[in-house]
N, C-alpha and C positions, 0 to 999 in steps of 0.2 A: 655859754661855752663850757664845755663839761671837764670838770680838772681832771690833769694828767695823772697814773698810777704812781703805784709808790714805786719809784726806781732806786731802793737801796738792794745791796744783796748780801752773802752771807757774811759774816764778822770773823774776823782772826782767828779764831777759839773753835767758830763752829769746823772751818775750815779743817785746822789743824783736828779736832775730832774725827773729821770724814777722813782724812788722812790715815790716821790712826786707828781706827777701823778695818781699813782697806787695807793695810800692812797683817791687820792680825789675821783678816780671813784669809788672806795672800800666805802668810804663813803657815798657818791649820791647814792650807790646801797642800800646799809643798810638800810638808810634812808626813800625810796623809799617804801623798802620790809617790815621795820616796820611799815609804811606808813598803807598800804595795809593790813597787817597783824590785826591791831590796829582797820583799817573800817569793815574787816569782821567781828573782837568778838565783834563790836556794832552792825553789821548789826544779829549775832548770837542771843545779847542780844535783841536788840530789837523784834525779830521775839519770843523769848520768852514770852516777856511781852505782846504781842499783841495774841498771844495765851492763853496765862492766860485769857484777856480779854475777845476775843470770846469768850471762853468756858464759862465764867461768864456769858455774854451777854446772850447767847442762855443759862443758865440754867435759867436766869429770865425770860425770854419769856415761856421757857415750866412753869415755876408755875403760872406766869398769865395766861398763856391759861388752868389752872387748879383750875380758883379761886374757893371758896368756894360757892355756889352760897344760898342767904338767902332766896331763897323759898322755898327750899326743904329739909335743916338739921334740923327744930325748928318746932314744931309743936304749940307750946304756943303763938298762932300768937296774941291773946288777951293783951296777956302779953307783946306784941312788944319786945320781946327777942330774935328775928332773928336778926344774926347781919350782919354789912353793910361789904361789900367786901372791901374796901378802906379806912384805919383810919388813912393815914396821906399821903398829897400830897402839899410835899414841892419838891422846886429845886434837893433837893442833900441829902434827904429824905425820901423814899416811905415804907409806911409798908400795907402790905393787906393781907387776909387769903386766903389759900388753903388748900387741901385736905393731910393729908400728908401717904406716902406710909406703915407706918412703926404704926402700933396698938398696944398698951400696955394692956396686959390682964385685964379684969373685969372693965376699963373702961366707965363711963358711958356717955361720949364723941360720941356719937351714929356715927357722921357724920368722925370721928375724924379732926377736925378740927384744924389747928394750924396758928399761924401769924407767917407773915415772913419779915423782916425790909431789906431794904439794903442802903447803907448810906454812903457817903464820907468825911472820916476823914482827913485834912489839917490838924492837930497839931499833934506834936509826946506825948504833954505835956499830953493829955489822959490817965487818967489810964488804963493800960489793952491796952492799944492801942497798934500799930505796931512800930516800932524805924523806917521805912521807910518812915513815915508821913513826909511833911513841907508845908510849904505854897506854896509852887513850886511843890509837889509830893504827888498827893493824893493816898488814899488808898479805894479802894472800899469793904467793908467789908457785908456779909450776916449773919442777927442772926436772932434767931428763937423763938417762947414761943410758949410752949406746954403745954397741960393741961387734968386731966381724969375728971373733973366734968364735969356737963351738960351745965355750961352757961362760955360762956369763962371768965376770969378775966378780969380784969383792965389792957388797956395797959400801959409797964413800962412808969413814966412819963417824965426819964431821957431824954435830946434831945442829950446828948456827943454821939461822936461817935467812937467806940461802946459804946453802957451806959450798966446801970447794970440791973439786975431782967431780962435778957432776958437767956432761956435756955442753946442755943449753941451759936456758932460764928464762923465765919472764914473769912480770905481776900481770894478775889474770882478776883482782881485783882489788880494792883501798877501798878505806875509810870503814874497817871495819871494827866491831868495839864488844866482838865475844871475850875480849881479855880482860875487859872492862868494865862491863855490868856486873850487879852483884847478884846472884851470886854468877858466878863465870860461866860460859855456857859455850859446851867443845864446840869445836867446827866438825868432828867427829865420830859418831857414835858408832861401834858394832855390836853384831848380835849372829847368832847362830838359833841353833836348832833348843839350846838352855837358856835364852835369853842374850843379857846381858854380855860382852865379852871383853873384861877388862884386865886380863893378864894380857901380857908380853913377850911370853915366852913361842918357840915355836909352834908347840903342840896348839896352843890356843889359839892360834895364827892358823890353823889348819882349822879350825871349827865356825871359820865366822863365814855366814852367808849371806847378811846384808851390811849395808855401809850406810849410814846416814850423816847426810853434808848440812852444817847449819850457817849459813853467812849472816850477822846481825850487821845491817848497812847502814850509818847514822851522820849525812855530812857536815852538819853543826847539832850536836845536843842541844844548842840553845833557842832553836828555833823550831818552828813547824813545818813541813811535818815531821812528825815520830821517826824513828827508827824503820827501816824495815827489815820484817825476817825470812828470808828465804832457803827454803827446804827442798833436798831430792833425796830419796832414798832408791837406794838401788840392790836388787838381788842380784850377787855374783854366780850367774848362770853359768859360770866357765871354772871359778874355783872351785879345786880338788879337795874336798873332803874325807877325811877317815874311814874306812869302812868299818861295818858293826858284826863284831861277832858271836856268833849264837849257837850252840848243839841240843843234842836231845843224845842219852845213852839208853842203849837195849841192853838186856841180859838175855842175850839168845840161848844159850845151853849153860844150866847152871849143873848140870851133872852129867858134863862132857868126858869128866874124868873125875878120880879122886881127889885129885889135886890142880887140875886147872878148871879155867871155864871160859866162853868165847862170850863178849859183849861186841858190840854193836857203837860206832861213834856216826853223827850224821851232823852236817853241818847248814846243811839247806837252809835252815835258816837265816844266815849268815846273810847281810846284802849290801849294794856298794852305793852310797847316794848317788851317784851319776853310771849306775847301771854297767858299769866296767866287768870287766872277767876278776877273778878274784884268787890269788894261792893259800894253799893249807896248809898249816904247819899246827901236826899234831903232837902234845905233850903229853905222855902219863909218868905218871910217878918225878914230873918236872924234867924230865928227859926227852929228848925229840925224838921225834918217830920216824922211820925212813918213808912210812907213806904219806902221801899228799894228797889225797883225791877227797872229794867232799863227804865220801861215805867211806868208812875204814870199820875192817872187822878184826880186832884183837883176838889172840889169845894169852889170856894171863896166869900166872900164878893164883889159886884162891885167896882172898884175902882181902883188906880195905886199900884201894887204888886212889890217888887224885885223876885228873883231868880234865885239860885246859885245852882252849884252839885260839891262835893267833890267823888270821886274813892278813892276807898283803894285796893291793893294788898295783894298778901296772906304777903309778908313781911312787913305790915302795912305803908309804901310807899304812900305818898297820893297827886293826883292830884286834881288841883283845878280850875273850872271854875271860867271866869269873872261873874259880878252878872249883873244881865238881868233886867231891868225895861221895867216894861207891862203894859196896862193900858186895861180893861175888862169891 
């Protein structure tokens, strides 16, 4: 008769070991899989927020490539009541006009023309402001002022962001962190025809021809992925530029008389960057001249003259030559 096997089986210890085991890889899994689970709803948030952002991005590029343009909504050009396409260009600041889609009956806004601000708010402390602001989490907000009279008003002169007296409002993006990284990096940039354009003044506000938007989108620093940076840059095809003024001087008879002599002013080379009609305002001896036409023929006194030509635009925009010393 062939003996029965061994019927013992595992001891307390070994047990309690498999047990123990079974917990640790049970727990390296969990670990692992909330791991995992935790990167994808940031990588979900994120891709949320960087959507928000595009979409913001590219709404600001289609209204600058719709700005208002001041040659052609204002007729009262005497009046200098065209207004300028770009009334503030700061860092983390931009406000300019465009056209806007949406008319209000009886109206006397011909062009309807509205301003549009967008602006990044760092403080939650803002009235009206969003509770997602901090010094780490900007908010990019768009607000608006519209109007039915004929000449636009006064922009609001509040600078908080959002301030007050503006029509509408809304965040067009979060989570952003240009205020934030070192060194800082505007939402901002302009440039014209010299580069850079970093005054504030009106004049320099008239010379900028592109605008570059920069949104840095980061919804936790502390995780992956990175930050993301998205860019649009846009040429203001519709802003009014300064025109350039230029002459050339003849001495057409220098022994017209004893005592005078006829010169020659031409200004043809004068030109307007968006191709406009252009007026003449001639200066000699720093005195204006009663003629206006692009060619003018003096007759002067013998003797050493200045002479200068200012261009105006129909948006009353005015270029100005260097002054020219001649001698006749």
């Amino acid at each position: 008769m062939r003996p029965l096997r061994d019927q013992s089986g595992f001891t307390l210890p070994e047990v309690l070991m498999a047990m123990l085991l079974s917990l640790f890889i049970l727990g390296v899994t969990l670990t692992a899989f909330t791991s995992l689970v935790d990167r994808q709803r940031h990588i979900e948030r994120q891709t949320e927020v960087e959507t928000r952002a595009r979409l913001g991005v590219d709404r600001l590029a289609r209204q600058l490539r719709n700005l208002a343009s001041p040659s052609d909504i204002i007729t009262n050009v005497a009046a200098s009541t065209q207004p300028k396409s770009v009334d503030r260009n700061l860092p983390y600041d931009l406000v300019f006009k465009d056209i806007s889609d949406v008319r209000p009956p009886g109206t006397a806004n011909s062009a309807n023309v509205r301003r549009v601000r967008y602006c990044l708010q760092t403080s939650s402390s803002v009235p009206g402001g969003s509770p997602f602001a901090s010094p780490t989490r900007g908010v990019l907000w768009m607000q608006t002022q519209t109007w039915t009279t004929a000449l636009p008003p006064a922009m609001p002169a509040a600078t908080d962001c959002p301030g007050a007296g503006w029509s509408n409002q809304q965040v067009v993006a979060d989570n952003l962190i240009n205020a934030s990284v070192s060194p800082e990096r505007p939402v901002f940039r302009y440039s014209g025809d010299a580069g850079l354009v970093t005054a504030t003044t009106d004049a320099a506000r008239e010379t900028i021809a592109r605008v570059e938007a920069t949104v840095i989108v980061d919804e936790d620093t502390t995780a992956r992925p990175a930050a993301a940076r998205l860019t649009s840059s846009v040429i203001l095809r519709n802003q009014n530029r300064a025109p350039i003024a230029r002459f050339t001087y003849t001495l057409l008879n220098p022994l017209l008389s004893s005592t005078t002599c006829s010169v020659q002013l031409n200004g043809s080379a004068s030109e307007d960057p968006e191709s406009k009609p252009l007026e003449y305002e001639w200066y000699v001896d720093g005195v204006v001249q009663a003629e206006t036409g692009v060619v003018v023929e003096k007759v002067l006194p013998k003797g050493t003259h200045q002479f200068q030509l200012k261009v105006y635009d129909r948006a009353r925009l005015v270029g100005e030559s260097t002054t020219e010393t001649h001698t006749c």
